[in-house]
C-alpha positions as CSV (number, residue, x, y, z in Angstrom):
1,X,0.0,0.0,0.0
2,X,2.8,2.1,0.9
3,X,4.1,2.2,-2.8
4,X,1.2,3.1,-4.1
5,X,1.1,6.2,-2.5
6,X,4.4,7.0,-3.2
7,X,3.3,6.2,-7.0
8,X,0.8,8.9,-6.7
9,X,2.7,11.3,-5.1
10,X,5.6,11.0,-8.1
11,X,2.7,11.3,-10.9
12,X,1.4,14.1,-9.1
13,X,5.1,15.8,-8.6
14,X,5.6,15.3,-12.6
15,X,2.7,16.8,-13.7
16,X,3.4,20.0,-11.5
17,X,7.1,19.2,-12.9
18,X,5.2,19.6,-16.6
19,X,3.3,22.4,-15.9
20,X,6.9,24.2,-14.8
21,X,8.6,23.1,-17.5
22,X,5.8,24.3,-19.7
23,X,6.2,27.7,-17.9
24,X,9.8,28.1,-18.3
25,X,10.5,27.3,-21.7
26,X,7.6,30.0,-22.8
27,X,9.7,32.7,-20.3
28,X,13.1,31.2,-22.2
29,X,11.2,31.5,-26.0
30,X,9.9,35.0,-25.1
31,X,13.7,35.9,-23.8
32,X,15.5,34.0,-26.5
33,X,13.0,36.3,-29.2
34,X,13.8,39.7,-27.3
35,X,17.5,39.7,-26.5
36,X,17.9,38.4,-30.6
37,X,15.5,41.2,-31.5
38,X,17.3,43.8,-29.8
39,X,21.3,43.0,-30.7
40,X,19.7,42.9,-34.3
41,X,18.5,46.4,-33.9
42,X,22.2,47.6,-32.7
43,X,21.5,47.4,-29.1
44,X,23.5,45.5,-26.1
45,X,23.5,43.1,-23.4
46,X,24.2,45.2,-20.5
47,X,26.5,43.9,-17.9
48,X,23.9,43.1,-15.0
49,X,21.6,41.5,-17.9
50,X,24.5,39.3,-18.9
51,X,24.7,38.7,-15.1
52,X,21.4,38.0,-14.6
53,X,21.8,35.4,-17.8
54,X,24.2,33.6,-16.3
55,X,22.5,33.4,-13.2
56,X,19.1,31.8,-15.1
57,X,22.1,29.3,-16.8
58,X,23.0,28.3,-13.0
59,X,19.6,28.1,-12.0
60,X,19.1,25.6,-14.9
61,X,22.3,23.5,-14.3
62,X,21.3,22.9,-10.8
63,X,17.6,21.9,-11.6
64,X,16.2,25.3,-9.7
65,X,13.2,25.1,-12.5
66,X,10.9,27.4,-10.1
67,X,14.1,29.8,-9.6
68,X,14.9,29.7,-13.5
69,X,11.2,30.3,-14.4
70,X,11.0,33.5,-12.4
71,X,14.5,35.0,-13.2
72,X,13.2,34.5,-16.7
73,X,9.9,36.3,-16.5
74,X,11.4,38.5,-15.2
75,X,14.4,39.3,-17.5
76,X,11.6,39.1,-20.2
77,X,9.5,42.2,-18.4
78,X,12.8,44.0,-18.2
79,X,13.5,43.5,-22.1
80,X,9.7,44.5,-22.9
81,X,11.0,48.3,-21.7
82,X,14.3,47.9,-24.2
83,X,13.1,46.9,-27.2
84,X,11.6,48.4,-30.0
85,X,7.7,46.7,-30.3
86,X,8.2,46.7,-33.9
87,X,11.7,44.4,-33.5
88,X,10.8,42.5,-30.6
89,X,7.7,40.9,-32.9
90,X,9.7,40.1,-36.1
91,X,11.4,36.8,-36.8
């Protein structure tokens, strides 16, 4: 009986697992889309947003998905105010 529950608790833990993983890698499309939209238009990575890259990279590595997904939202709210609207939807 006891590995039963333990089975539901692991289906349970992937499918909020999914649901994070589903989150993250729209925050990492969006981001991935912005940054390329705005070196294209001439702009740069600032040092604390290549910091703050790195730092979603280590959140990743070590399986922080929770971490990574905010850092990324973030980072993608912060690149909203830098590039152009007209850039950040092309391509």
């Amino acid at each position: 009986m006891g590995s039963l529950v333990e089975l539901g608790r692991w289906r349970e833990r992937r499918g909020a697992a999914r649901l994070g993983m589903d989150r993250l890698e729209r925050a990492v499309d969006e981001l991935d889309r912005l940054t390329t939209a705005l070196l294209r238009e001439g702009g740069a990575l600032d040092g604390p947003l290549e910091t703050q890259l790195l730092a979603l990279i280590g959140e990743l590595s070590m399986g922080m998905l929770d971490e990574a997904s905010d850092r990324a939202e973030r980072l993608v709210g912060r690149l909203h105010g830098l590039v152009p609207r007209r850039a950040g939807r092309e391509g």
